[in-house]
N, C-alpha and C positions, 0 to 999 in steps of 0.2 A: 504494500500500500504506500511506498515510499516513504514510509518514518521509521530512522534511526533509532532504536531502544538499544544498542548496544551498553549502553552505558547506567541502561537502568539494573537495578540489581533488586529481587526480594528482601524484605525483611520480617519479622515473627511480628505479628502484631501485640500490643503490647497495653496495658489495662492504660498507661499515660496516652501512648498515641489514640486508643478509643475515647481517651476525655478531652484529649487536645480535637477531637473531628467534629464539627457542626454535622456533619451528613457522613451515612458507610453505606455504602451500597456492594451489594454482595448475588453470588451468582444462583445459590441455590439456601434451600430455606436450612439446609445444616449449616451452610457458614454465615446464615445468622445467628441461628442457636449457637454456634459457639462462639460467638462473639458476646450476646447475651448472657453466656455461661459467667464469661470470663467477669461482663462487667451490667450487670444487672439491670441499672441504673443509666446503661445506654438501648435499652427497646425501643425506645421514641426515635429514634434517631437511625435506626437499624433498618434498612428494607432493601428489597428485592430488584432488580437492575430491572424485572421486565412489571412490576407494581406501579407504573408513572404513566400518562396518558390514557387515554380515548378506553384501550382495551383491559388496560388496570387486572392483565391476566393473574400477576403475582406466581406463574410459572415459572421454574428453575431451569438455568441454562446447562446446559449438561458439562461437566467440570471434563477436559478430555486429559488431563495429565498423564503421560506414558501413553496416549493413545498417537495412530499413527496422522502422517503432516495434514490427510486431506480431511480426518475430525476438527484438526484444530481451526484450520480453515472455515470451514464449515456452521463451528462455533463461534469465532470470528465474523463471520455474517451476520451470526443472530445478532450479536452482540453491537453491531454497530448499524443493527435495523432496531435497536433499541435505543439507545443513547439519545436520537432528539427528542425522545418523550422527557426522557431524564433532562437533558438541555431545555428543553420549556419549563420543566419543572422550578427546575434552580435560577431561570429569569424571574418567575413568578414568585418564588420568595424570598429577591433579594429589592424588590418592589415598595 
C-alpha cells in the first residue's frame, strides 16, 4: 500500500499506556476483554474496530498471526474498509 512501517516495532500493552489512551480500539472482542482484564476501569473507552458507523456490526476481525501473506492481506482489507467509520467517529468527538 506504499507505507513504510519498517521502523514500527510492537510493544506489551501496558495498564499506564491503557490510562494514558482516550480511545483503544481493538480487533476482536478477546483483545478487549483482555485489555478490560488488565484495567477494568478502561471499558468505556475499549471497543471494536468494526463497532463505529452506519452498520455498528461490533464483528471481530479475524487476528491472522502465523497465518499465511494472502490472510493477512485479506484482513488488511477489512480493516481498512473499516477505518472511515472509525475516522468519522473520532471527527465527531473531537467537535
Amino acid at each position: 500500500m506504499g507505507i513504510n512501517i519498517s521502523a514500527h516495532r510492537s510493544q506489551h500493552l501496558t495498564p499506564e499506556l491503557i490510562e494514558e489512551a482516550d480511545l483503544l480500539v481493538t480487533m476482536t472482542r478477546g483483545h478487549r476483554d483482555a485489555i478490560v482484564a488488565i484495567a477494568p476501569e478502561s471499558a468505556g473507552k475499549v471497543f471494536l474496530l468494526k463497532s463505529f458507523g452506519v452498520a455498528q456490526s461490533a464483528a471481530d476481525i479475524y487476528d491472522p498471526v502465523g497465518e499465511a501473506l494472502d490472510v493477512y492481506r485479506r484482513v488488511r482489507d477489512e480493516i481498512d474498509a473499516a477505518l472511515p467509520d472509525l475516522i468519522l467517529y473520532m471527527k465527531e468527538d473531537l467537535k
